[in-house]
N, C-alpha and C positions, 0 to 999 in steps of 0.2 A: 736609177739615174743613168742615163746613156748619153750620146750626140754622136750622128754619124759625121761619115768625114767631109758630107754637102753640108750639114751644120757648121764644122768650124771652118771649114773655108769662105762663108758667108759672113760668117760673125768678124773674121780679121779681113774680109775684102772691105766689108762695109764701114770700119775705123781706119782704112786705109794704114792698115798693119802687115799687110799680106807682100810679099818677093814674088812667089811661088808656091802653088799646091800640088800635092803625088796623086797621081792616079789613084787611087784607094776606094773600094768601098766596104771596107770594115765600120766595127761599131766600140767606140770608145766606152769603158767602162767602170772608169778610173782616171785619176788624175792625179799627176805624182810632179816635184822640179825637185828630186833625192831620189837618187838611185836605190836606196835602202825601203825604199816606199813603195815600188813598183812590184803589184801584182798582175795574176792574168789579165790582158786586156787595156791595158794602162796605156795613156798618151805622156809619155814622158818632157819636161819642157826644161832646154838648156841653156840656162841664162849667160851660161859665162863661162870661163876656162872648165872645159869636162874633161877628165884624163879617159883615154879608150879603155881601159880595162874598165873604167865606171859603164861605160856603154854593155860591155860586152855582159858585164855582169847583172845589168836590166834587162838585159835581151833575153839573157839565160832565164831571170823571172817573172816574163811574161807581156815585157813592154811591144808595142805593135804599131808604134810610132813617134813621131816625136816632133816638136816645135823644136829649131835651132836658128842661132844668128845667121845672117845673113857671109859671117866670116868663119861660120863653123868647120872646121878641118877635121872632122871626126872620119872613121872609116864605117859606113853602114848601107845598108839594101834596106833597111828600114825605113816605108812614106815617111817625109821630112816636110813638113810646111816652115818655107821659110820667113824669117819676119826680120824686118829689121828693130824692131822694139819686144823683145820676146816677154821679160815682165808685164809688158802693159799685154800685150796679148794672152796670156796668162790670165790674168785680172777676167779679160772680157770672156773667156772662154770662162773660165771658174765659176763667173754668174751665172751667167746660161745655163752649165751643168747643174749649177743644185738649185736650178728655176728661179732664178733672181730674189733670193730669199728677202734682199730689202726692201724693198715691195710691200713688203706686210711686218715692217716694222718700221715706228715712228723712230726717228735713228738724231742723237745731237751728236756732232763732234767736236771735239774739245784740242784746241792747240795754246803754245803761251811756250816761254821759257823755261818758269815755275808755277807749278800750282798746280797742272795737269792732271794729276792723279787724284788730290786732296778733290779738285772740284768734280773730276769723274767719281768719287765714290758719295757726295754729297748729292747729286742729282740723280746716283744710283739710289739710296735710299729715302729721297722727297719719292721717284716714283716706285719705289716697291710697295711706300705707304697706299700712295694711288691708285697702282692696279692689283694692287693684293702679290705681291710675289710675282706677277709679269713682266719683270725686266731683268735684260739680259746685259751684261758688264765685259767692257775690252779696256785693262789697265795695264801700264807695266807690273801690275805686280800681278795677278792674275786673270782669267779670261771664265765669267762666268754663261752657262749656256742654257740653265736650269738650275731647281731651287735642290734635288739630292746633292751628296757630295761627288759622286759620279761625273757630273759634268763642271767638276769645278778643276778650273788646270794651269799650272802655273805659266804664265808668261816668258818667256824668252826676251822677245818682240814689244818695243813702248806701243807699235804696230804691226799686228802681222802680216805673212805675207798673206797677198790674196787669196789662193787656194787655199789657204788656213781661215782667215778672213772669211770667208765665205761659207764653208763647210763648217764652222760656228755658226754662222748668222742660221745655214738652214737647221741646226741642230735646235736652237732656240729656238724659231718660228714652230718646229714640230713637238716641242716641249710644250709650246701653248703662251711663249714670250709677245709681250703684243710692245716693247719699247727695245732700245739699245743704246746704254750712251756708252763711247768709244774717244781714247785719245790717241790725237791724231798728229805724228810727229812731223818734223818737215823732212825727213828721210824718207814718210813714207809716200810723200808726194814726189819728191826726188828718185826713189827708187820703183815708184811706179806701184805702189802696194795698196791702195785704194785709185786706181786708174778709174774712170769710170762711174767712181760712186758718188751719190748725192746724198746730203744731209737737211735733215728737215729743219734742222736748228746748226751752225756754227758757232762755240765762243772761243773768240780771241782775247788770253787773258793780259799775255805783257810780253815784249820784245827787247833784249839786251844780247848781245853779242853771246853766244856759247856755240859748242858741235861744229866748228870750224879748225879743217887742219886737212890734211894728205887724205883722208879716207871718208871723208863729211863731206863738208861744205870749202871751198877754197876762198871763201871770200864773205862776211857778216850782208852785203847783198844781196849772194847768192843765198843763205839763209833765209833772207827777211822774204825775199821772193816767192820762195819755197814755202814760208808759213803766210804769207797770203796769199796762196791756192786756194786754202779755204773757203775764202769767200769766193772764188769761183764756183765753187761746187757746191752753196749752201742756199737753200731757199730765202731762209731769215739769219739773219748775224747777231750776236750779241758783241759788243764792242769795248772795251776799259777804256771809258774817255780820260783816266791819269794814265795813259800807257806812253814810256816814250817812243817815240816816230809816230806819234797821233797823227801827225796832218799828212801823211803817208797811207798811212791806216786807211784814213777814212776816205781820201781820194779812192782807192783800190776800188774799196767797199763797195762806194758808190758807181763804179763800172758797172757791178754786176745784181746791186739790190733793190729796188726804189726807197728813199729818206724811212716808206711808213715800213718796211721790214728788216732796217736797221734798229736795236737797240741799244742805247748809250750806257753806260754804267758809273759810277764814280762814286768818292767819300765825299762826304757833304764838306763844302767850305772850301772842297779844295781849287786848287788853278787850274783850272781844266776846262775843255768847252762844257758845254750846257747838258747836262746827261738827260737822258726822261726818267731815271731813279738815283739815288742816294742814299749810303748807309752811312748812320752814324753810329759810336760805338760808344752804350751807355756804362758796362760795368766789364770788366775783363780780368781776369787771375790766370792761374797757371794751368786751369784744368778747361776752362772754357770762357767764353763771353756771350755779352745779351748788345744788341745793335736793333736801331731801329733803322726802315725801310722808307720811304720818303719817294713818291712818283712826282715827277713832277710834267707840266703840259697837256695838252688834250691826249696827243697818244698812247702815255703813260696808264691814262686812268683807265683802258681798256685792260691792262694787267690787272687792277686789284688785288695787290701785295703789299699795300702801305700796313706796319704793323708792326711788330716788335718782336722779334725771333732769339731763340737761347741756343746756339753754337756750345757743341762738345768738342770744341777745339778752341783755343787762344790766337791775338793777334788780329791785326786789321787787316793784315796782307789774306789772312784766311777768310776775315766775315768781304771782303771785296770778293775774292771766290766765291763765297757761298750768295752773294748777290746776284751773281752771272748765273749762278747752277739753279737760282728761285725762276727768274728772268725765262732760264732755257727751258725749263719743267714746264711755266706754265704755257709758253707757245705751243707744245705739246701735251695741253691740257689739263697738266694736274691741278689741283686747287691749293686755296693755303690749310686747311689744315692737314695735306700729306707734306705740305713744306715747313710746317711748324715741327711736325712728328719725325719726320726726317734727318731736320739737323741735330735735333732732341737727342739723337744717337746714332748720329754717322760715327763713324771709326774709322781711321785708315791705320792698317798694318804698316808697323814701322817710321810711323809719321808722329813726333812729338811725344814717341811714349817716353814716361818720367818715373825713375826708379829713384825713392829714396830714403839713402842707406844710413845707419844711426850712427857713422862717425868717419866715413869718409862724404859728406856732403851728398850734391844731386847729381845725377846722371840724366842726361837727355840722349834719348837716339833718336837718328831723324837720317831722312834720306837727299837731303841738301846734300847738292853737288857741284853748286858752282859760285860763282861773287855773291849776284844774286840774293840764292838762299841761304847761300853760310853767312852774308852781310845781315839780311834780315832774323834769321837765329838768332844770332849773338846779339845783337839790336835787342830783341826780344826777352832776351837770358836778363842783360844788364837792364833792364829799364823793370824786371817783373822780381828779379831775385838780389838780396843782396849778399854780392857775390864778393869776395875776399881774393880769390884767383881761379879764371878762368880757363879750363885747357878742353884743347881741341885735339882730339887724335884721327888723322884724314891723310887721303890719299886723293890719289886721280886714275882713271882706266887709261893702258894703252893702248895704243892702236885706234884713240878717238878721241875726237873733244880737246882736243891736243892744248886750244885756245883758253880753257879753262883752267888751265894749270894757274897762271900767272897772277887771273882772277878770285885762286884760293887762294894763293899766298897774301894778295890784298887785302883779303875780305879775313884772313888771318891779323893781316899787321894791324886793322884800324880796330880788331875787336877781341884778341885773344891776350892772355896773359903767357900762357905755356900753350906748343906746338909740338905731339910727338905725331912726325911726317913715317907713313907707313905706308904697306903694300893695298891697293885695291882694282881688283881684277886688271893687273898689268898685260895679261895676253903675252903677245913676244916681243915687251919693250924687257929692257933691263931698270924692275921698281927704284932702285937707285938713282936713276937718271933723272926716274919720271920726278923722284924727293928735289934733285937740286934745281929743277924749272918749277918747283913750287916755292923751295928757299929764296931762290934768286930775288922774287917778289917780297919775300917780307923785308921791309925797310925798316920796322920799327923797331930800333936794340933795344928797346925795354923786353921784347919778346925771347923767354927763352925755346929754345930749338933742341929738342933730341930727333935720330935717327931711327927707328926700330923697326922694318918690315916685315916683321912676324906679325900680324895684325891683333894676334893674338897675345902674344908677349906685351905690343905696348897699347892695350886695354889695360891690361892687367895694371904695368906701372904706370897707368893714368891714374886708374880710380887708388892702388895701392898709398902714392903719392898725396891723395887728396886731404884736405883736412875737411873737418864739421862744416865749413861756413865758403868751402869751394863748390867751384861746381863742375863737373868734366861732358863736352860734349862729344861724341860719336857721333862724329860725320859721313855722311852717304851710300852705307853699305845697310842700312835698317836691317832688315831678317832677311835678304839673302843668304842662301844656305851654301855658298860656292865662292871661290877664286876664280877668276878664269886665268888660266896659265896656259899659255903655250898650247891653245885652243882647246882645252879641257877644261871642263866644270868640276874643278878641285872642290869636295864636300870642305865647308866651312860652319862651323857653330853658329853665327850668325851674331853680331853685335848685341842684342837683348839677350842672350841669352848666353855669353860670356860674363855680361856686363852681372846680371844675377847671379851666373856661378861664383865670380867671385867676388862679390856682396857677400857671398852665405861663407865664403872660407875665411873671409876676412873678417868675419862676426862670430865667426864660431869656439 
């Protein structure tokens, strides 16, 4: 894979991405935006504050030019294409490079507040039933590329950046992947990390204030804006007609889809406009539930998905996910019985697994991280177990999301009995601070409150605390294997498997 340098200067003229281009007629061989990544021949791309020894130190390994901002103060002889948007430029260059890999994959993307991962790996496996093992997966928890474990690799990024993005997508297509479903954050439409791309299918699954603060989004506008890009970029949309800001929603939509390539979704009965499907949910436990599928209008019946599906997952918040993930499969073809087989045994790591222990109660760990999903949890806990007392042991990341603090402590007071507030990838806030904007929020004094930001230490006197007929939930961090501190991925045991270590010392 090459581009010479009449290549990328065509490619940013023609997005009107382009300052200025260097005289240059070298051949690009590589593509790096980390200086740690640059070998011989590499077009290095600097998005943002670069210190000069980072430069000098690509140069030393083999960089031979480089994309920079238009305000770049770096010192270099190195051809420079300047840009005034150098991520999106990135993005466009990136595809080009590894031959526009989406192209030859049918691609859904998935955005929403919650649910994003649960329903990317539910239409991850409707179509691996489908095409036998030809789909390829972009989640926050992992980035699969192929079916070895070789290409399977964990996630940073809810989105990556493009050059990474990309050089997945062609890793997959050369693996022999003929699908890709991908979730798609509003950061990464904001930060420019899908510039460019089109999706064969979008679902929008639900819109509530999160990921706003100093380093996000400055304003739940600015977010809502940013998550419906999507449907700029989406051939067909799938839609959650109970989502709030519906009549927002569906205005946008309609900019950019005609009525017959939108499709509506909703729970049957509900107050909602007129969906073209409807799930309703016939028997539900702890372990999973069976929902039926209901099309409804002429357009509807062109799906042929009316029918009664078994969910390996609990909860209505989920089978409405897994309605949108039927919905987006079959626009891309799949049938129903790779959607029956499918949900029959989707899994998500980290999501709603349930340890339970012979005498201190249940444990749930779940990767719920904001009102939202810690409201619908606990919702869920109380209405499926009966619970004696409740505890939550949760934190919030710094350095993001800053808006959700407030929204745990809520979603704490109206559903928790006991709160031990703890550390979760604080970055360079002080986790202390991050506890008292989470305190502040809990209003309700039935609630009690401990401190413990060892995250480990208050697991421990969660489930130790617990009695037979409690139940404690671990909040947000699922099998994360890391803290982030102070910009380092601090190794961390990972909630499940804390939570069993001491199950087994407390039983032994």
């Amino acid at each position: 894979m090459t581009l010479t340098a009449d290549n990328i200067t065509t490619l940013l003229a023609d997005q009107d991405l382009l300052i200025s281009a260097p005289e240059f007629d070298g051949e690009i061989k590589h593509l790096a935006y980390n200086s740690k990544e640059v070998v011989p021949g590499t077009l290095l791309f600097i998005k943002g504050n670069f210190k000069t020894e980072y430069l000098d130190a690509a140069i030393k390994d083999g960089a031979i030019a480089i994309v920079a901002p238009q305000n770049f103060k770096g010192t270099t002889d190195l051809p420079t294409w300047i840009s005034d948007d150098v991520p999106a430029a990135m993005s466009i260059v990136a595809m080009a490079y590894y031959g526009y890999p989406q192209n030859d994959l049918a691609l859904i993307g998935i955005t929403g507040t919650k649910g994003k991962t649960s329903t990317a790996y539910m239409a991850y496996e409707i179509l691996r039933a489908y095409t036998n093992d030809k789909v390829a997966l972009s989640s926050t928890l992992q980035v699969i590329t192929g079916n070895e474990p070789k290409f399977h690799y964990r996630a940073h990024l809810t989105t990556p950046e493009s050059l990474d993005l990309f050089r997945w997508m062609r890793e997959a297509v050369d693996n022999g992947m003929t699908h890709m479903v991908m979730e798609v954050s509003s950061q990464a439409f904001k930060m420019r990390r899908v510039y460019g791309l089109r999706y064969n299918v979008g679902i929008f699954l639900n819109i509530s204030p999160d990921h706003i603060g100093e380093n996000e989004h400055p304003t739940f506008a600015d977010y809502l804006a940013h998550k419906m890009m999507l449907f700029d970029h989406s051939e067909q949309i799938v839609l959650n007609a109970d989502s709030d800001y519906f009549g927002t929603l569906i205005e946008h939509a309609a900019l950019n889809v005609p009525r017959d390539g939108i499709w509506l979704y909703g729970k049957e009965d509900a107050d909602s406009p007129k969906a073209d499907a409807y799930f309703e949910a016939t028997d539900t436990n702890l372990h999973g539930s069976v929902f039926n599928v209901r099309e409804v209008g002429q357009q509807a019946q062109h799906l042929h998905i009316n029918g009664e599906y078994t969910l390996d997952m609990p909860g209505d918040f989920n089978q409405s996910n897994a309605l949108a993930a039927i919905i987006a499969t079959r626009l891309v073809s799949a049938d129903a019985p790779a959607m029956v087989e499918g949900l029959k045994i989707v899994k998500v790591p980290g999501r709603m697994q349930v340890l339970n222990t012979k005498s201190h109660g249940t444990v749930y760990v779940d990767y719920a991280h904001n009102y939202a999903s810690i409201a619908a949890l606990l919702q869920f806990v109380r209405q499926n177990e009966s619970v004696n007392k409740l505890t939550v042991v949760v934190g919030a990341p710094g350095n993001k999301g800053v808006s959700r603090r407030p929204g745990i402590g809520k979603a704490v007071s109206e559903g928790a009995d006991i709160v031990y507030l703890t550390s979760d990838d604080p970055q360079y806030e002080d986790p202390d601070k991050i506890a008292d904007e989470i305190q502040t929020a809990i209003t309700n004094p039935d609630v009690t409150i401990y401190r413990e930001l060892d995250r480990t230490v208050a697991i421990t006197e969660a489930i130790k605390n617990a009695g037979p007929a409690d139940v404690v939930v671990l909040a947000a961090k699922g099998l994360d294997e890391y803290q982030k501190v102070n910009g380092v991925d601090t190794p961390y045991e990972n909630d499940w498997a804390v939570a069993q270590r001491i199950d087994s010392e407390l039983e032994f």
